[in-house]
N, C-alpha and C positions, 0 to 999 in steps of 0.2 A: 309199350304197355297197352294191352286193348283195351275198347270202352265198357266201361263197368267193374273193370276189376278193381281189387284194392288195393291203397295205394302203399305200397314196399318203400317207400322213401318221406324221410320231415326237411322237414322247411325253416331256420332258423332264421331270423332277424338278431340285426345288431342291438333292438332293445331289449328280444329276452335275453341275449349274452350281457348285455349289461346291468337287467335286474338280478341278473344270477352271481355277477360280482360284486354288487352292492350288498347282497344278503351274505354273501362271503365273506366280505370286510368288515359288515357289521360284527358278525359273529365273533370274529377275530379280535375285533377290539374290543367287544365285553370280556372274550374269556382273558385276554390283556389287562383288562382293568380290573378284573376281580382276583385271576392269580397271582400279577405281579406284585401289587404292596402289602401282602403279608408276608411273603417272601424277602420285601426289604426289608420289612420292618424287624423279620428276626434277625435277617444278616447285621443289621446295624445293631440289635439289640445283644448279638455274640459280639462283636466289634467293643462296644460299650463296656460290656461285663467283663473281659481279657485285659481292657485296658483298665480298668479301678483294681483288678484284681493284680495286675504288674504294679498297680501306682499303694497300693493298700501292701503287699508283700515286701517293697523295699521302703516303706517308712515305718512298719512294724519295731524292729529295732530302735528310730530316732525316738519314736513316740513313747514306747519303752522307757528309755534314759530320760526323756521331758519329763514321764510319771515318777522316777525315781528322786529327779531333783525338786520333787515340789512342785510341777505347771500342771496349771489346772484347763484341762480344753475338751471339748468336748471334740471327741475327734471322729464320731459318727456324726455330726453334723456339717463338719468338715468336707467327710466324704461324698454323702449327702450331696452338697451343694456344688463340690468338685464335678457331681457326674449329669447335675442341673443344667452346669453352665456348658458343658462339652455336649453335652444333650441340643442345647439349644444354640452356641452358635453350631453345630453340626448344621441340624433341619436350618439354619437361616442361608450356610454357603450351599446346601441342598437345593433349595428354593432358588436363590440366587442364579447355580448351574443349572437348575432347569427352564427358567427365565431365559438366559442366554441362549442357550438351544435351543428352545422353541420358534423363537425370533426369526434366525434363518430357512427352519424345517418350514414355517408357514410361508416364507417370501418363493422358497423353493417349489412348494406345493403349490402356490397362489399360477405360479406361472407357468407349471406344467398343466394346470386342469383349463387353461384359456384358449 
């Protein structure tokens, strides 16, 4: 290349490569974090509604015969509460599995970035 001309070639360092990954990973784990749990939250919440509506279609019948002999229940509250408690231990073995997982993923990460 003679002197003065301009220069037809760059020059990269390892730290622009590495703020270019940083800004990469960020990015990645927002749009992660903002796509992913409404995404579960419907999965679980078709999960949710399939199962009261299989648990609601075969006591139809019982509940039925219970109204005909006289028992008084109130069996919207029943179900109600049926889909509280599935509701909530769900999210507790939820939390729980994610708890355990993480555990390793950070001891994994801890000693790869050293």
């Amino acid at each position: 290349m003679p002197p003065g001309a301009e220069d037809d070639f760059e020059v990269f360092s390892n730290d622009s490569l590495i703020s270019q990954f940083k800004s990469f990973t960020l990015t990645v784990r927002i749009g992660v974090a903002v796509v992913q749990p409404p995404i579960a939250l419907v999965a679980a919440g078709i999960g949710i509604m399939n199962i009261m509506l299989v648990s609601v279609t075969e006591r139809t019948a019982r509940s039925a015969s219970d109204a005909r002999r006289g028992e008084k229940r109130n069996i919207m509250t029943q179900f109600i509460m049926e889909a509280i408690v599935l509701c909530e231990v769900g999210g507790v073995i939820g939390v729980a599995l994610q708890v355990l997982g993480a555990q390793p993923g950070g001891l994994i990460s801890s000693r790869c970035h050293r």
